[in-house]
Backbone as CSV, one residue per row, in Angstrom:
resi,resn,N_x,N_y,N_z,CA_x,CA_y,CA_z,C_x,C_y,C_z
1,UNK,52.987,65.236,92.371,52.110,65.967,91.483,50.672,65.692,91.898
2,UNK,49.641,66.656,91.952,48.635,66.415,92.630,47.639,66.164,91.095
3,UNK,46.664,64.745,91.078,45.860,65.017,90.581,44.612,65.867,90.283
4,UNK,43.783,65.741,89.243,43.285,66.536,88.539,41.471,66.184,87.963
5,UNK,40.960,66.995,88.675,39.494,66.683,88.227,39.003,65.939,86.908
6,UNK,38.243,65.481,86.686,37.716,65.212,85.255,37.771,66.548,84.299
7,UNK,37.461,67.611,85.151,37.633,69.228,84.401,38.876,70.025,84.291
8,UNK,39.782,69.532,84.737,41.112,69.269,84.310,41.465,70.221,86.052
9,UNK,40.439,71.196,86.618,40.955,71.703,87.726,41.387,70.806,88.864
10,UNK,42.254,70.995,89.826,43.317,70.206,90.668,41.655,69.911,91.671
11,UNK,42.034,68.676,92.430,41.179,68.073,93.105,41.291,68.666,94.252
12,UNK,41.044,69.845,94.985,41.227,70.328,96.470,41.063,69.307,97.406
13,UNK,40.099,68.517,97.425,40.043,67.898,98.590,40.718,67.063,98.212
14,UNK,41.427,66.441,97.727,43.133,65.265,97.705,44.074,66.631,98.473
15,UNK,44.041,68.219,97.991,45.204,68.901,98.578,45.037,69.119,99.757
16,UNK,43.785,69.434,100.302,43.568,70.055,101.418,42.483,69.756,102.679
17,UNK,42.093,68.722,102.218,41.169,67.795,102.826,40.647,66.364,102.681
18,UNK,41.846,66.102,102.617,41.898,64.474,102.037,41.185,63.786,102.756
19,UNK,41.368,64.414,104.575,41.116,63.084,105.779,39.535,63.488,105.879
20,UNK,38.753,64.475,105.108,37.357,64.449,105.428,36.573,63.877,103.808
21,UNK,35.239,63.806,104.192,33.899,63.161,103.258,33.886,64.725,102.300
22,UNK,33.425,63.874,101.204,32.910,65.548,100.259,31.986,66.072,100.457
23,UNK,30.852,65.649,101.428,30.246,66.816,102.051,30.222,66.425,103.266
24,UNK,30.256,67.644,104.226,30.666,68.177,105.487,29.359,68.224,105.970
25,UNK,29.605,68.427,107.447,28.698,68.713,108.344,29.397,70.286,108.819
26,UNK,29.145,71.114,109.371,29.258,72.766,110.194,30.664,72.092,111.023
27,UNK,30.390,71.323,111.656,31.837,71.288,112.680,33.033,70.298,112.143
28,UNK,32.603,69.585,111.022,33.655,69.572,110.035,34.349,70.321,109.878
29,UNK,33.209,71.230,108.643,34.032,72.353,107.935,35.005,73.063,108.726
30,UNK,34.375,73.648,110.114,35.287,74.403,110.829,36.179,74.077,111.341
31,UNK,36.550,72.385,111.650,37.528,71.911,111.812,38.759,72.167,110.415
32,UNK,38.014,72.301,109.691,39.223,71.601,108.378,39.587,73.199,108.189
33,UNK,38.648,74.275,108.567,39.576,75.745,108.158,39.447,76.242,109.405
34,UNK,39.347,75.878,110.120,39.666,76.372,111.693,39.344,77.431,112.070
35,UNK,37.887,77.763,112.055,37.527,78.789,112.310,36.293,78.494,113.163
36,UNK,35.490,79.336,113.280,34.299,79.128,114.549,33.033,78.381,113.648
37,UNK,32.433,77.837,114.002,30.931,76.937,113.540,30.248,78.309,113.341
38,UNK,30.153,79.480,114.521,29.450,80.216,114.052,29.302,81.036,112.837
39,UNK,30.757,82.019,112.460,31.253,82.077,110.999,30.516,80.817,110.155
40,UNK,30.157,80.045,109.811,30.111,78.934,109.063,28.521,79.472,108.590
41,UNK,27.735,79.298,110.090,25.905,79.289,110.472,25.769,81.229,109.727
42,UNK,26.863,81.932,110.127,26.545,83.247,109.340,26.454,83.560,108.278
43,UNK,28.020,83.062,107.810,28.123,83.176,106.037,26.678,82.534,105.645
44,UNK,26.535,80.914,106.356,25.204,80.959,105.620,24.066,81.364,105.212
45,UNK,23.777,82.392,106.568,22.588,82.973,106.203,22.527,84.421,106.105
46,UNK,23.955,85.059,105.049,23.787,86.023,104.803,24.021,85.982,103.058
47,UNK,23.546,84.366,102.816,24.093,83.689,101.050,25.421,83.434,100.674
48,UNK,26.439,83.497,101.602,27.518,83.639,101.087,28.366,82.172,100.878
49,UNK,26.915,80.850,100.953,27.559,79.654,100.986,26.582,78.888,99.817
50,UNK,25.991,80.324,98.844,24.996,79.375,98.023,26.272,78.665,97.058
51,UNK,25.593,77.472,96.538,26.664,76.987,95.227,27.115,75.974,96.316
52,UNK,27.847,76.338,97.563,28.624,75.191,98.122,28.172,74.440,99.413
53,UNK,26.844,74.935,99.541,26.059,74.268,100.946,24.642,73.772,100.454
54,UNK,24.186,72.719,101.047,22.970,72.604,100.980,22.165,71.992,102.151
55,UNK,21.080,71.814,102.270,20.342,71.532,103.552,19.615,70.359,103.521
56,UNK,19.993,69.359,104.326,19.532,67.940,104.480,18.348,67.957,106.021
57,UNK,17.174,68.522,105.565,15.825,68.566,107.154,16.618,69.943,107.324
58,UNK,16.692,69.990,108.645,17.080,71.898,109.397,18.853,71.230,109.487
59,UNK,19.684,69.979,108.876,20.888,70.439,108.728,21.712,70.929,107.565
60,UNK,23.019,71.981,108.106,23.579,72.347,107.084,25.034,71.664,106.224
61,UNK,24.865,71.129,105.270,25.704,70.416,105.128,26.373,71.580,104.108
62,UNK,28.109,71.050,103.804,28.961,71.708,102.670,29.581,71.278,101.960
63,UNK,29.818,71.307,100.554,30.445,70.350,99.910,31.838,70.717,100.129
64,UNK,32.807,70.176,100.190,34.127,70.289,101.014,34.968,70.715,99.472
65,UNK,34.813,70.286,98.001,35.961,71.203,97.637,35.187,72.605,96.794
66,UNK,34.077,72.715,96.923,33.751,73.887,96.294,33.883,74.680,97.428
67,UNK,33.858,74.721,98.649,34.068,75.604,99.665,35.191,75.600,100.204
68,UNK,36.349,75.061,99.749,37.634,75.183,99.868,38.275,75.811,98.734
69,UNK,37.920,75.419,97.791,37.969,76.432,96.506,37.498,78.016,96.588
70,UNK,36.086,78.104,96.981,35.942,79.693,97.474,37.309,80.288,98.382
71,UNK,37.329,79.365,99.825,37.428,79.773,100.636,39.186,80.030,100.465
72,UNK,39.992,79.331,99.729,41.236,79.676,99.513,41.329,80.518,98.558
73,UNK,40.705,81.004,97.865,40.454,82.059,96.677,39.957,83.426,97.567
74,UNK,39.615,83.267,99.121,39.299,84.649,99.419,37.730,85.228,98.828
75,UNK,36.875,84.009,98.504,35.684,84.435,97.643,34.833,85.077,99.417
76,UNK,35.011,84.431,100.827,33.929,85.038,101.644,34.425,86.466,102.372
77,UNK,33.437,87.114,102.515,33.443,88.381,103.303,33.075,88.174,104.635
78,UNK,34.446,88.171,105.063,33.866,88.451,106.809,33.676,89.990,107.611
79,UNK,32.765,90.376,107.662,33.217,91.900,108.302,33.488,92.387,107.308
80,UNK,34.601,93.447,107.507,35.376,94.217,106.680,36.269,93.482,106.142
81,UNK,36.594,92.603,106.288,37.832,91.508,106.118,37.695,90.581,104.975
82,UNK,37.520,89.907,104.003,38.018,89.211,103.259,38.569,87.941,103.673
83,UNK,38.282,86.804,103.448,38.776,85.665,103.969,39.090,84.738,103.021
């Protein structure tokens, strides 16, 4: 049984990213959903990572379960595509 936030929602990163930090670096993230760094640097700067990224100097960091939460919910638009 997977535990459960203080907000009673399931802890993603215990489901789905246990072996990383709660916030990410770009080649983290893309490690943990396996997709390109660049996708990552785009979504960002077309807003589609406000709420779950923030910027430490010129790096981009991500908090690992609010953007696993989007990102398994299908919340980003890639293209025409839906992700």
């Amino acid at each position: 049984m997977s535990k459960k936030q203080g907000d009673g929602s399931p802890d993603t990163g215990r489901l789905f990213g246990g072996g990383y930090p709660p916030l990410l670096t770009v080649n983290q993230t893309a490690e943990l959903v396996q997709i390109p760094k660049k996708t990552i640097y785009e979504w960002s700067s077309r807003g589609l990572l406000q709420g779950c990224s923030c910027r430490a100097g010129r790096h981009l960091r991500i908090h690992r379960d609010g953007f696993l939460t989007t990102f398994i919910n299908g919340g980003f638009s890639c293209g025409k595509t839906s992700i």
